[in-house]
Backbone as JSON Lines, residues from 0, in Angstrom:
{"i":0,"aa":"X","n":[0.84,-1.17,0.0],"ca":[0.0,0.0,0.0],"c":[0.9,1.24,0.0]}
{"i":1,"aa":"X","n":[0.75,2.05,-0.81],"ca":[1.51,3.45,-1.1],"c":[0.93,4.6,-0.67]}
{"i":2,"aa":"X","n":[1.35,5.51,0.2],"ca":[0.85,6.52,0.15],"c":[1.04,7.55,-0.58]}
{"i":3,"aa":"X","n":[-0.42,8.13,-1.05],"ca":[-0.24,9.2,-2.09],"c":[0.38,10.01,-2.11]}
{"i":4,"aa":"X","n":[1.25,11.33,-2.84],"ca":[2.14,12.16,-2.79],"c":[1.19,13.45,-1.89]}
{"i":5,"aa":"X","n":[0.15,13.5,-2.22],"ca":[-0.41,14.82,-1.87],"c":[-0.19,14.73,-0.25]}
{"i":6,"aa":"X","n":[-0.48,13.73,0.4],"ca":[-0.3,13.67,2.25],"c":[0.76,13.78,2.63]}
{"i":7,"aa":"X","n":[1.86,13.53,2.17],"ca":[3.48,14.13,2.44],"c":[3.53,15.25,2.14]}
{"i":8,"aa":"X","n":[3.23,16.0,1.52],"ca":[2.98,17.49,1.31],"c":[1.98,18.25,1.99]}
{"i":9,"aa":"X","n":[1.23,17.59,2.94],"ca":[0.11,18.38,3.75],"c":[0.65,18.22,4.75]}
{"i":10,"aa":"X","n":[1.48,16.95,5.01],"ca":[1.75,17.19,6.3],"c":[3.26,17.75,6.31]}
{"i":11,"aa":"X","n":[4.34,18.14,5.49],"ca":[5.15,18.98,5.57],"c":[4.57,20.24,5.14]}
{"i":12,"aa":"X","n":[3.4,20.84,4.95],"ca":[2.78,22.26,4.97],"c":[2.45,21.85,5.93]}
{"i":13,"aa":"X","n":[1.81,21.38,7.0],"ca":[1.04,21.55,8.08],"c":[2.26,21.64,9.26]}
{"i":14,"aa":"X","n":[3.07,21.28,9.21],"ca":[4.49,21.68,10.12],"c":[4.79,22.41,9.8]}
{"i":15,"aa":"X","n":[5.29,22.77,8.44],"ca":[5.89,24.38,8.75],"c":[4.75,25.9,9.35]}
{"i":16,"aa":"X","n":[3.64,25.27,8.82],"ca":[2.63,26.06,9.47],"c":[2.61,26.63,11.18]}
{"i":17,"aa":"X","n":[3.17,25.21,11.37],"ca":[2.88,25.34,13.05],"c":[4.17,25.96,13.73]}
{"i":18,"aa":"X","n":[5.36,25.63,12.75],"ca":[6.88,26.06,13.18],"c":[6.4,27.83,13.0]}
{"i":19,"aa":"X","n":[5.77,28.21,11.64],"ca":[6.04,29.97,11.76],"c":[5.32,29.9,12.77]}
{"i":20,"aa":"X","n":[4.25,29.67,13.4],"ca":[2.98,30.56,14.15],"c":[3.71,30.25,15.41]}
{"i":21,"aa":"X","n":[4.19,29.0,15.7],"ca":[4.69,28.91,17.21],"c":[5.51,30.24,16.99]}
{"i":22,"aa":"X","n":[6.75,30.43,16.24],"ca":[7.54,31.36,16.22],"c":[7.44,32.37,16.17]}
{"i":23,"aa":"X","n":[6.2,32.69,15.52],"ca":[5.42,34.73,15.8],"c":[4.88,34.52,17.32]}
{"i":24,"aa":"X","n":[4.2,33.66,17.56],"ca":[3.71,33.8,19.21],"c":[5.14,33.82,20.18]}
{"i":25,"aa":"X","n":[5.69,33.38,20.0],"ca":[7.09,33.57,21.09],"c":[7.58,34.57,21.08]}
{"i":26,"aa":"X","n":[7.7,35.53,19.72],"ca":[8.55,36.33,19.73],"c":[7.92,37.69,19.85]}
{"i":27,"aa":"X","n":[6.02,36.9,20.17],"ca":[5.49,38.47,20.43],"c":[5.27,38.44,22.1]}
{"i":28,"aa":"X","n":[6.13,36.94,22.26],"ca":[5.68,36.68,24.16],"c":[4.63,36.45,24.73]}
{"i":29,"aa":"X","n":[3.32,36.2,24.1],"ca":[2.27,35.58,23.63],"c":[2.51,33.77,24.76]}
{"i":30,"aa":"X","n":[3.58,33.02,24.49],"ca":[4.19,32.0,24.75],"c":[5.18,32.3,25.91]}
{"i":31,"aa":"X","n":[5.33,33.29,26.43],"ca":[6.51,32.96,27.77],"c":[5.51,33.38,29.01]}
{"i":32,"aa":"X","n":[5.72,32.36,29.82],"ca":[5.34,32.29,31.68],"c":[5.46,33.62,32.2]}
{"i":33,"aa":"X","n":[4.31,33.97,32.9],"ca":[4.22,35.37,33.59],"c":[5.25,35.26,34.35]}
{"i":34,"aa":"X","n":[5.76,34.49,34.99],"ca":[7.41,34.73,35.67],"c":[8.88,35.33,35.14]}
{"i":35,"aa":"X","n":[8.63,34.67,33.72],"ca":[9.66,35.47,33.43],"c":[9.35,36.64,32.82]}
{"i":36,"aa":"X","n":[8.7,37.28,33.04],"ca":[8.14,39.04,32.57],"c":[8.3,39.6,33.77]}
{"i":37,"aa":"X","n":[9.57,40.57,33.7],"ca":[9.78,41.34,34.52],"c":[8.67,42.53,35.22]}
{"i":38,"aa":"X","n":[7.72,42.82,34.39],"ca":[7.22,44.16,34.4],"c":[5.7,43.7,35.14]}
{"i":39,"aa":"X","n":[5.61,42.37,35.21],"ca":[4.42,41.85,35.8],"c":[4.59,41.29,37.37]}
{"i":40,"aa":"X","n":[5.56,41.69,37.84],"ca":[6.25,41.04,39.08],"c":[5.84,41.61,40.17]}
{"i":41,"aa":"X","n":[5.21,42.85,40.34],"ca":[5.01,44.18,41.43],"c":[6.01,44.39,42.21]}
{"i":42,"aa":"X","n":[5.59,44.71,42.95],"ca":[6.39,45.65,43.71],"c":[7.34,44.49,44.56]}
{"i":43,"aa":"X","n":[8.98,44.58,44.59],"ca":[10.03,43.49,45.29],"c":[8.98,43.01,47.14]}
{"i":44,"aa":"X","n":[9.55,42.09,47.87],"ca":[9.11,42.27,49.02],"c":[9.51,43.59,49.7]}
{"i":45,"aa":"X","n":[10.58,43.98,49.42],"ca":[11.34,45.05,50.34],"c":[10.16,46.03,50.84]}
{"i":46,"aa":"X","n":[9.65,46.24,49.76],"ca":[8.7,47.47,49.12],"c":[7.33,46.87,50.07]}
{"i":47,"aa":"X","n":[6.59,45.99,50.59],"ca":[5.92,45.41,50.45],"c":[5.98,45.87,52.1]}
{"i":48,"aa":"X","n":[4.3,46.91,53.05],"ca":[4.49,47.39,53.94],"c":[4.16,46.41,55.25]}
{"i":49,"aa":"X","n":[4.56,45.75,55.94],"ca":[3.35,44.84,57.0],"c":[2.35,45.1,57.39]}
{"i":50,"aa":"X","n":[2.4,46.44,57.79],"ca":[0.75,46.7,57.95],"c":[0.09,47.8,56.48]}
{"i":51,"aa":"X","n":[-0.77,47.28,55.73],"ca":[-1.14,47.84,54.59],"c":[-1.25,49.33,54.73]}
{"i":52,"aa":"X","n":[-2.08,49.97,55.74],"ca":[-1.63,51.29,55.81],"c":[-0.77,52.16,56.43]}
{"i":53,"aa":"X","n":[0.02,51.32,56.82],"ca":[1.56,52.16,57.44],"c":[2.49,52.47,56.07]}
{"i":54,"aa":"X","n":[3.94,52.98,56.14],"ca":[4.42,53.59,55.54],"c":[5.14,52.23,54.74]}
{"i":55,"aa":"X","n":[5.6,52.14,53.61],"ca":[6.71,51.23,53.1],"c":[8.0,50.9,54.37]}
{"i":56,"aa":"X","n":[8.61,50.36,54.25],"ca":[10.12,49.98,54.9],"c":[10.61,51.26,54.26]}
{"i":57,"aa":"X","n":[12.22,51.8,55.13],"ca":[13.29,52.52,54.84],"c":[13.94,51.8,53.97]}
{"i":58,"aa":"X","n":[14.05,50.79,53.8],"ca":[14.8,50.18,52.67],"c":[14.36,50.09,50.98]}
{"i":59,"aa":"X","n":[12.88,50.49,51.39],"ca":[12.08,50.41,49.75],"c":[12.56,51.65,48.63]}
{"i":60,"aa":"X","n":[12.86,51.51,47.72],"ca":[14.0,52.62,46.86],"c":[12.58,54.04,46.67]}
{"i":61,"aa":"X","n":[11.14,53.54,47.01],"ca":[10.92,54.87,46.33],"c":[10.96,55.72,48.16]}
{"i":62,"aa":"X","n":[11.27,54.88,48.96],"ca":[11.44,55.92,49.98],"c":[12.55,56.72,50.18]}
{"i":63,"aa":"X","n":[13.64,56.14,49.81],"ca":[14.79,57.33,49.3],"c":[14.56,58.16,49.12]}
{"i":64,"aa":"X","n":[14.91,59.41,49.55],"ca":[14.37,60.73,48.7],"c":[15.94,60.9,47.6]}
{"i":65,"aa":"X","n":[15.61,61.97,46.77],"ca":[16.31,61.9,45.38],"c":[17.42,63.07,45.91]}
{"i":66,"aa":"X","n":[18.35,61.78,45.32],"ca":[20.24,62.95,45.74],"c":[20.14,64.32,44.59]}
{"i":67,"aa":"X","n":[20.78,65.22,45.08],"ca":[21.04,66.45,43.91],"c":[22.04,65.63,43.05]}
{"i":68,"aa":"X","n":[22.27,66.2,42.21],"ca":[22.59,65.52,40.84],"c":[24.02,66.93,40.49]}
{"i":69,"aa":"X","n":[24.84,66.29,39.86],"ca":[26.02,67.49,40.14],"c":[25.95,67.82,38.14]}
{"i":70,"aa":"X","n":[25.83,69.13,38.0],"ca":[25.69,69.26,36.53],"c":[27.15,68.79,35.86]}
C-alpha cells in the first residue's frame, strides 16, 4: 500500500505552518510564563508594607528621597 504524494505534502505544509505561528507567538511573548516578565512582578518584598496602611520599609528605593545631581 503506497501513500499518495499529496499527504506528504500536507503534512510537511502543516508543520511548517505550526513552526512559523509557534515562532510569531514567542517572539510576540504571547508564549513565555508570567514569571519570566519582569514588568508583571510588582512591587520586590522590600517594598511590600506589614501593615497595609503604614508607611513602606526605609529600605524600599521609592522611599529614598532623590540625591542632587552634580551638573
Amino acid at each position: 500500500m503506497t501513500v499518495p504524494r499529496w499527504i506528504s505534502f500536507l503534512a510537511i505544509a502543516l508543520f511548517l505552518a505550526a513552526a512559523v505561528t509557534l515562532g510569531l507567538l514567542w517572539s510576540r511573548g504571547t508564549l513565555r510564563h508570567p514569571s519570566e516578565d519582569a514588568r508583571g512582578g510588582g512591587a520586590p518584598a522590600a517594598c511590600a508594607p506589614l501593615n497595609p496602611n503604614g508607611p513602606p520599609p526605609a529600605d524600599c528605593p521609592q522611599v529614598r528621597q532623590p540625591t542632587e545631581r552634580n551638573p
